[in-house]
N, CA, C and O atoms as CSV, one atom per row, in Angstrom:
chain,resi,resn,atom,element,x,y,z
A,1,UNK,N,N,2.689,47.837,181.180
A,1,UNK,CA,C,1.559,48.302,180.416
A,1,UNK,C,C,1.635,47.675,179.020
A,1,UNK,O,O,2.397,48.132,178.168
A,2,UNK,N,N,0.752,46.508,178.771
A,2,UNK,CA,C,0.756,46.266,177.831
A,2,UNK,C,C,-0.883,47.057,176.724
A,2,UNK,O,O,-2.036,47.430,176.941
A,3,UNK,N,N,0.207,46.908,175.410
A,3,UNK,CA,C,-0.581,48.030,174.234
A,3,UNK,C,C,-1.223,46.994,173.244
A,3,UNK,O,O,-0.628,46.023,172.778
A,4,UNK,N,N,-2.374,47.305,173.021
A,4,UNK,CA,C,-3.316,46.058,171.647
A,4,UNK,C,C,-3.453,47.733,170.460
A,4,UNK,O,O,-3.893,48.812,170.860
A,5,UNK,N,N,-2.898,47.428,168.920
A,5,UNK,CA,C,-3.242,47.691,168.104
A,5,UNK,C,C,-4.671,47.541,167.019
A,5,UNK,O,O,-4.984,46.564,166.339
A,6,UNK,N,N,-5.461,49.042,167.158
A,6,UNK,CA,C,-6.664,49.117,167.071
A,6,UNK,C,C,-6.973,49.485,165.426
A,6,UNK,O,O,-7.993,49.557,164.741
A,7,UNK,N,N,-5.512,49.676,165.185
A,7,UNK,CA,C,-5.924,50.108,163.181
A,7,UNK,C,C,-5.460,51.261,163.147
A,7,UNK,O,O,-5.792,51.740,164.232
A,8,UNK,N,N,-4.583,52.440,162.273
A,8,UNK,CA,C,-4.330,52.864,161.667
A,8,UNK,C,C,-3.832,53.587,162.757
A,8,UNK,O,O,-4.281,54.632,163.229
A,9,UNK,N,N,-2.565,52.732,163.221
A,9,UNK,CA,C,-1.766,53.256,164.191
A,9,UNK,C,C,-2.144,53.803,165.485
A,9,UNK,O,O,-1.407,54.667,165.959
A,10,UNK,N,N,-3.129,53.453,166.103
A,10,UNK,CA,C,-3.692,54.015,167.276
A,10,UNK,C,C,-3.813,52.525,168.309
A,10,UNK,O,O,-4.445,51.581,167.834
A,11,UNK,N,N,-3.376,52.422,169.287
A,11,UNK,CA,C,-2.826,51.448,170.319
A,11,UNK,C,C,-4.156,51.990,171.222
A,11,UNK,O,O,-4.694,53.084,171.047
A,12,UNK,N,N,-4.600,50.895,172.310
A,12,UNK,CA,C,-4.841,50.867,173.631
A,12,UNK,C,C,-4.280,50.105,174.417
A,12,UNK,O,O,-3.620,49.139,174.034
A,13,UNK,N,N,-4.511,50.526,176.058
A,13,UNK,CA,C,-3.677,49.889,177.174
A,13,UNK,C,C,-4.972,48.830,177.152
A,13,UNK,O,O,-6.164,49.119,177.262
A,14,UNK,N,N,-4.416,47.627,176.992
A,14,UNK,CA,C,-5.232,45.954,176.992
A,14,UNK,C,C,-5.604,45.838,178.290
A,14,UNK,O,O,-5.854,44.633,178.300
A,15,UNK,N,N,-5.844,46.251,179.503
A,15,UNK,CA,C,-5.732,46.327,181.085
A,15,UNK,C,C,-7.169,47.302,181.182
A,15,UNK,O,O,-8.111,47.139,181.957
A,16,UNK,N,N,-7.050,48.057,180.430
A,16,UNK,CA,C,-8.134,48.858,180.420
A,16,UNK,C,C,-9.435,48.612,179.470
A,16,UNK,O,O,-10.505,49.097,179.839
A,17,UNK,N,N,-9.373,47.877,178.267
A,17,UNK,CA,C,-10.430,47.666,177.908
A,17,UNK,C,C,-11.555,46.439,178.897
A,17,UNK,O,O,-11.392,45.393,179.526
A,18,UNK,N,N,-12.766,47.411,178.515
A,18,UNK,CA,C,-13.929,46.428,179.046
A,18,UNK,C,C,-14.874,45.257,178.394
A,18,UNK,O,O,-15.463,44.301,178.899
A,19,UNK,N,N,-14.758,45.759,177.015
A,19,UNK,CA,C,-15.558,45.144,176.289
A,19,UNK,C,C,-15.743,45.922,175.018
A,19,UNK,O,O,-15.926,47.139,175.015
A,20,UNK,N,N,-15.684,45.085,173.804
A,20,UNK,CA,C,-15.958,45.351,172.181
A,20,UNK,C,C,-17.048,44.784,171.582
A,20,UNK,O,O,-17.236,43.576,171.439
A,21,UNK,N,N,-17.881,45.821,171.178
A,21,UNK,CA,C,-19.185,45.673,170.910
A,21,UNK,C,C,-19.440,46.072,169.618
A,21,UNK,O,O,-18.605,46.854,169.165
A,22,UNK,N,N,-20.561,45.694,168.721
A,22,UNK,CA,C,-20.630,45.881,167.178
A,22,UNK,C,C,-21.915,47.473,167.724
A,22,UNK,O,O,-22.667,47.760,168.656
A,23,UNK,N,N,-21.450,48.052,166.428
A,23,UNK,CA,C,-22.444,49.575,167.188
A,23,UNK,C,C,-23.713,49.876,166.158
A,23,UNK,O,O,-24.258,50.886,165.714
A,24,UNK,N,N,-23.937,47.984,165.984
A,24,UNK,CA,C,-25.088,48.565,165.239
A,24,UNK,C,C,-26.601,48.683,166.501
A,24,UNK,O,O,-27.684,49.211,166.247
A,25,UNK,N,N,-26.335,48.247,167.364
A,25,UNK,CA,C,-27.325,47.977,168.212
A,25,UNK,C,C,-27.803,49.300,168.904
A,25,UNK,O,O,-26.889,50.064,169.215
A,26,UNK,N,N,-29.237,49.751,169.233
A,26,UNK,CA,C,-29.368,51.080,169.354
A,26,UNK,C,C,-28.776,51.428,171.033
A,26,UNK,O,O,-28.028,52.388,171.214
A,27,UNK,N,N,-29.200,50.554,172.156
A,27,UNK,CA,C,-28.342,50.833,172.943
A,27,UNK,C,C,-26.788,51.369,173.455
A,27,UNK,O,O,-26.338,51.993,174.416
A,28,UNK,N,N,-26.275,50.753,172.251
A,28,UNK,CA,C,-24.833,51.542,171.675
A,28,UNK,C,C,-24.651,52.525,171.232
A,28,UNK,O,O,-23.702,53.177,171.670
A,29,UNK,N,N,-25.606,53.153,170.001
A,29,UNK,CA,C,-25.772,53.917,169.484
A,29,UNK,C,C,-25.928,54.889,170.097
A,29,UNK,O,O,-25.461,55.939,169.657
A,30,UNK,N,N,-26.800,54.862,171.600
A,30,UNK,CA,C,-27.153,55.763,172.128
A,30,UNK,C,C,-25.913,56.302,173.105
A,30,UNK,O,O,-25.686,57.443,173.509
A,31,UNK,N,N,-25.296,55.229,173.300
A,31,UNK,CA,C,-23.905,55.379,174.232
A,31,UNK,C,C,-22.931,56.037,173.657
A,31,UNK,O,O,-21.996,56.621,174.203
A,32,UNK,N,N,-23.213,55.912,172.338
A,32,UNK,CA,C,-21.991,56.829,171.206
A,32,UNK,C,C,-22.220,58.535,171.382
A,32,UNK,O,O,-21.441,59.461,171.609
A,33,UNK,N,N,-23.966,58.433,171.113
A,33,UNK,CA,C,-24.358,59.755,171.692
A,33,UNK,C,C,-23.671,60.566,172.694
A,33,UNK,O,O,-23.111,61.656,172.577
A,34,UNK,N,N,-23.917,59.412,174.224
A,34,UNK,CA,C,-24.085,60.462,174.993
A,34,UNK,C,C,-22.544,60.400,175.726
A,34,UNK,O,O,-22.068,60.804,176.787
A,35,UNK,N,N,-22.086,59.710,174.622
A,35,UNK,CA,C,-19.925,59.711,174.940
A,35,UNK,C,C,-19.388,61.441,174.354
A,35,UNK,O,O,-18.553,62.264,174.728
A,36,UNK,N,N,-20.523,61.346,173.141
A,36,UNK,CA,C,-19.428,62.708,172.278
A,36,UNK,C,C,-20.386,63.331,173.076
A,36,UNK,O,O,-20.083,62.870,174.177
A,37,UNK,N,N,-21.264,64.009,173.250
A,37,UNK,CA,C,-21.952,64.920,174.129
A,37,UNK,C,C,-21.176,65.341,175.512
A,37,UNK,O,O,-21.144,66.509,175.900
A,38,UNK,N,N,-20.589,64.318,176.168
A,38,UNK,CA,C,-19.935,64.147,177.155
A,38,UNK,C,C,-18.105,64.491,177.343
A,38,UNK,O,O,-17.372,64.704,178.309
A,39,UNK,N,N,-17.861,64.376,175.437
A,39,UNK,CA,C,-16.502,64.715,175.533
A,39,UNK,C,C,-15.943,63.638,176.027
A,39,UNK,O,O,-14.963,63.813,176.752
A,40,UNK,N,N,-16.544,61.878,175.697
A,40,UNK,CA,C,-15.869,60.649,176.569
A,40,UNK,C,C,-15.595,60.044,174.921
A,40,UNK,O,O,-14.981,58.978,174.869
A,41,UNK,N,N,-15.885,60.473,174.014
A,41,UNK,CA,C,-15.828,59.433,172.672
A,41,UNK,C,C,-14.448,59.582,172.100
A,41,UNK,O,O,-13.988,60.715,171.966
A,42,UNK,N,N,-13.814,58.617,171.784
A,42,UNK,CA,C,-12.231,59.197,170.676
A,42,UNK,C,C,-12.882,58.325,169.718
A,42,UNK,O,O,-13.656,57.374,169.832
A,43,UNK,N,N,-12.285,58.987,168.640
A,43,UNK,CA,C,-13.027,58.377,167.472
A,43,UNK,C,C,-11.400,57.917,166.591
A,43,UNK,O,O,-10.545,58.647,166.091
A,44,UNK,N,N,-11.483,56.506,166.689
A,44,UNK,CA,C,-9.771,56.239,166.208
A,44,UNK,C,C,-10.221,55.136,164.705
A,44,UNK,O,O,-9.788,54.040,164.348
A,45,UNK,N,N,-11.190,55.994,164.168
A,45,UNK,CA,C,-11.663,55.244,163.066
A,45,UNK,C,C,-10.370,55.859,161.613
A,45,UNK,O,O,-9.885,55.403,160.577
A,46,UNK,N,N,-10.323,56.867,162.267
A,46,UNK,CA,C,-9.899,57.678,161.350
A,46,UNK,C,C,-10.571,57.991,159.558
A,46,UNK,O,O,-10.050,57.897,158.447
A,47,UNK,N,N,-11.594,58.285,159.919
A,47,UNK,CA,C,-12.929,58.158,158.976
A,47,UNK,C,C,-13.360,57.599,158.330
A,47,UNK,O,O,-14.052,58.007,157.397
A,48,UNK,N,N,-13.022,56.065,158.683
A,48,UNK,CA,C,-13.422,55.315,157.975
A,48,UNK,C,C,-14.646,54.413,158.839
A,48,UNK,O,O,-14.595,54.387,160.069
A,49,UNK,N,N,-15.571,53.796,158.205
A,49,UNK,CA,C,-16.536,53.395,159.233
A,49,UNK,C,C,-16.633,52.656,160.013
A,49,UNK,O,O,-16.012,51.605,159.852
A,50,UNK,N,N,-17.430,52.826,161.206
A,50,UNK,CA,C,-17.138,52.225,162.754
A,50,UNK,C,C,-17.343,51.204,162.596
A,50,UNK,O,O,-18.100,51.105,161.631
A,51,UNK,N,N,-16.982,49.826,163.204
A,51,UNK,CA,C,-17.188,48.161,163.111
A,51,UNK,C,C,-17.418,48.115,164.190
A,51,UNK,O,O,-18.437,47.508,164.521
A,52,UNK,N,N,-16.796,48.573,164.948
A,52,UNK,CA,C,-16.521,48.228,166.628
A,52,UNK,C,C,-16.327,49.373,167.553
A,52,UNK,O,O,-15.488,50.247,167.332
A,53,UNK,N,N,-17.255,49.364,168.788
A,53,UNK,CA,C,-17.265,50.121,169.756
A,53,UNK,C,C,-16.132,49.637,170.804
A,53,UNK,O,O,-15.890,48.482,170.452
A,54,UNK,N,N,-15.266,49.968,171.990
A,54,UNK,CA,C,-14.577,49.648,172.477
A,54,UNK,C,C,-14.751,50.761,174.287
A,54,UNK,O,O,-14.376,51.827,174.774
A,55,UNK,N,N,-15.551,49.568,174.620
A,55,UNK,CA,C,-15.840,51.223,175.831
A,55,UNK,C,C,-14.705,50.457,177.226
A,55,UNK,O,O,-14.574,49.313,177.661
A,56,UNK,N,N,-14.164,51.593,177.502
A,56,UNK,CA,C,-12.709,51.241,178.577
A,56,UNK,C,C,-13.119,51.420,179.715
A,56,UNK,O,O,-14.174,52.050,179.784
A,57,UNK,N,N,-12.449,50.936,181.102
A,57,UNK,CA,C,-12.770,51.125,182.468
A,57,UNK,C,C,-12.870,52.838,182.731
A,57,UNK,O,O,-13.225,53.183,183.858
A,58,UNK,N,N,-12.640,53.649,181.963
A,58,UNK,CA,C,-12.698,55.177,182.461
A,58,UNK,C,C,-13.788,55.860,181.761
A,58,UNK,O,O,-13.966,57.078,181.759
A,59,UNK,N,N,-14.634,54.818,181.056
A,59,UNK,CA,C,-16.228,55.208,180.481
A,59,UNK,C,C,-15.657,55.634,179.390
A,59,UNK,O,O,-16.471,55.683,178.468
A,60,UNK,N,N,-14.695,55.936,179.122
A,60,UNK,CA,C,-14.298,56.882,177.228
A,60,UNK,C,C,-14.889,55.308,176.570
A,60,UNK,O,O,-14.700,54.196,177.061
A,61,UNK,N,N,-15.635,55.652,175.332
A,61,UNK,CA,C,-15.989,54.938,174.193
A,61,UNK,C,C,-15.053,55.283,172.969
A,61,UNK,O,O,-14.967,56.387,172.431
A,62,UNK,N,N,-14.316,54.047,172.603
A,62,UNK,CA,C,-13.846,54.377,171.611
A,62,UNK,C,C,-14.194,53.768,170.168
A,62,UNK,O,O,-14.395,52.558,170.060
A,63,UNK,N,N,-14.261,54.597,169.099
A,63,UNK,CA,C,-15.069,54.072,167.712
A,63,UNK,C,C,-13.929,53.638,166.624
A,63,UNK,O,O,-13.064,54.471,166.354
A,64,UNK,N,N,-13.904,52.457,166.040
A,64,UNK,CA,C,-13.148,51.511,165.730
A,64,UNK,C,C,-13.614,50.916,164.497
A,64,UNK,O,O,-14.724,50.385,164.459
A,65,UNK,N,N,-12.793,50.965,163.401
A,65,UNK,CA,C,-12.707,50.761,161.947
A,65,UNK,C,C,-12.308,49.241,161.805
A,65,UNK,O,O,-12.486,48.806,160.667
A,66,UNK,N,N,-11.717,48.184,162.886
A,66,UNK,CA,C,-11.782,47.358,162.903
A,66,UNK,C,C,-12.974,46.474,163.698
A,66,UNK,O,O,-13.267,46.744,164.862
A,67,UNK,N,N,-13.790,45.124,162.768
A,67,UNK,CA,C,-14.703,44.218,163.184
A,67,UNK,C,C,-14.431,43.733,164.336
A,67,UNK,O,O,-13.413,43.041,164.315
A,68,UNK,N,N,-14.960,43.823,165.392
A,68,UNK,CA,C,-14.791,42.901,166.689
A,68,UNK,C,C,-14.330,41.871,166.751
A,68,UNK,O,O,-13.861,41.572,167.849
A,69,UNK,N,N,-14.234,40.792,165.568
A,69,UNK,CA,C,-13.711,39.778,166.162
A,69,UNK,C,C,-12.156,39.880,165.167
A,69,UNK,O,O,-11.632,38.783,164.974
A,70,UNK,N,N,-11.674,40.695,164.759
A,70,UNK,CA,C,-10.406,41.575,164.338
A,70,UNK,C,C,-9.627,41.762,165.885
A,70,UNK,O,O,-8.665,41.094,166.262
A,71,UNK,N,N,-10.318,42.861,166.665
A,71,UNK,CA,C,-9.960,43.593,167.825
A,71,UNK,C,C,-9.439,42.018,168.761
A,71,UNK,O,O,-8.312,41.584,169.000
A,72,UNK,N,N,-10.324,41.671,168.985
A,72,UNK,CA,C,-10.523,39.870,169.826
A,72,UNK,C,C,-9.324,39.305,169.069
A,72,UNK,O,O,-8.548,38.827,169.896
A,73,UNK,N,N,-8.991,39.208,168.164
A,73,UNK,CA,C,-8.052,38.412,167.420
A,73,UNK,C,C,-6.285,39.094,167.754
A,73,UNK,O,O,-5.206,38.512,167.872
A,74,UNK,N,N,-6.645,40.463,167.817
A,74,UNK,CA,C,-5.243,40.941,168.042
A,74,UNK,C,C,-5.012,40.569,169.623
A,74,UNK,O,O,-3.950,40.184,170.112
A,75,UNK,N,N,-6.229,40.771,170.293
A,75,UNK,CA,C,-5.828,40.747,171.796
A,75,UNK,C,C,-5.482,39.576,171.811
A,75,UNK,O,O,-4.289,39.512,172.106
A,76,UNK,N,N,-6.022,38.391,171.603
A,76,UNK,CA,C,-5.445,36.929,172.079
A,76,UNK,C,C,-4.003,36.924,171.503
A,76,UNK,O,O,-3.181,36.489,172.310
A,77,UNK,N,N,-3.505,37.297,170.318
A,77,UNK,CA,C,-2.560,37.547,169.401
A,77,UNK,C,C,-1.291,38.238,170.750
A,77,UNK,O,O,-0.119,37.861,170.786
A,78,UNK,N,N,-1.754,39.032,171.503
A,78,UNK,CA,C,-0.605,39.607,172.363
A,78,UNK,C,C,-0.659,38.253,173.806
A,78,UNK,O,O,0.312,37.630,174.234
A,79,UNK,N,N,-1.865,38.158,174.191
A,79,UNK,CA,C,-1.915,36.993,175.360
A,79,UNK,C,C,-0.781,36.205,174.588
A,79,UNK,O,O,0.350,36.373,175.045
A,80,UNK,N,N,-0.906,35.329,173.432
A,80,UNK,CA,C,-0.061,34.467,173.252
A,80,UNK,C,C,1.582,35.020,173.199
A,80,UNK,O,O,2.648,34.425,173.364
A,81,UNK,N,N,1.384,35.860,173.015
A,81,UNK,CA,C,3.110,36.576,172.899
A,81,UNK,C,C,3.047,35.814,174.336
A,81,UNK,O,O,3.658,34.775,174.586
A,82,UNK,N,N,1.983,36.695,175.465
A,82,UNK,CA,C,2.740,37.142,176.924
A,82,UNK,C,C,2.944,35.780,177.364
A,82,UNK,O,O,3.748,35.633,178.285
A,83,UNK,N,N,2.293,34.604,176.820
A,83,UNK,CA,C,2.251,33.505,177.638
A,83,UNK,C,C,3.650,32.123,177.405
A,83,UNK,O,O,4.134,31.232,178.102
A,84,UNK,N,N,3.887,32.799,175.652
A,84,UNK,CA,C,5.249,32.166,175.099
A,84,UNK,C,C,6.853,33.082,175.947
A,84,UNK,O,O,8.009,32.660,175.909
A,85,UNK,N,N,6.416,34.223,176.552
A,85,UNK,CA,C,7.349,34.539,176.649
A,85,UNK,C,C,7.926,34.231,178.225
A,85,UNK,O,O,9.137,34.203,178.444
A,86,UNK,N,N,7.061,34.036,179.139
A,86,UNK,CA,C,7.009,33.711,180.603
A,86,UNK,C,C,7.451,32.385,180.699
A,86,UNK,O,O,7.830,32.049,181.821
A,87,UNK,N,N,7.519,31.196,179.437
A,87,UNK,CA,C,7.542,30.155,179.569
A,87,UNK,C,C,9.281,29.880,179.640
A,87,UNK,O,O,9.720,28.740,179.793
C-alpha cells in the first residue's frame, strides 16, 4: 500500500485515487454537495481553502488545500521513488 501526501499531514492510498479536479467547476461543486449530504466528503483542507477535489474509487470526495498540479507532482514524485527502487 503505497501512501501520496495531500498537505498538512493527511496521506492517501495512491491505488485508490481516481482523479484530481480543480472545484471551481459547478459540476464539482455539486458533487461536493451531494458527498457531505451523503457523509462521502473528508475535508483534509484543514481550513484552509479547497484547490483540489480528489474523488477515490469508494466515491468519498476528498477537499484539498493543495493545487492539482501540486497533488500530480507528489504522485509522480513517489512513481519515481517506486521505479528507482525496483531498478
Amino acid at each position: 500500500m503505497k501512501l501520496i501526501n495531500i498537505g498538512y499531514g493527511n496521506l492517501l492510498v495512491r491505488e485508490r485515487i481516481v482523479s484530481v479536479v480543480s472545484p471551481e467547476a459547478a459540476p464539482i461543486k455539486r458533487m461536493i454537495i451531494d458527498a457531505k449530504e451523503s457523509g462521502r466528503a473528508i475535508d483534509a483542507s484543514c481550513g484552509k481553502k479547497t484547490r483540489s477535489v480528489i474523488i477515490t474509487d469508494s466515491d468519498h470526495v476528498v477537499l484539498c488545500a493543495l493545487e492539482p498540479e501540486r497533488v500530480l507532482n507528489r504522485f509522480n514524485l513517489e512513481s519515481e521513488k517506486e521505479d528507482s527502487e525496483e531498478e
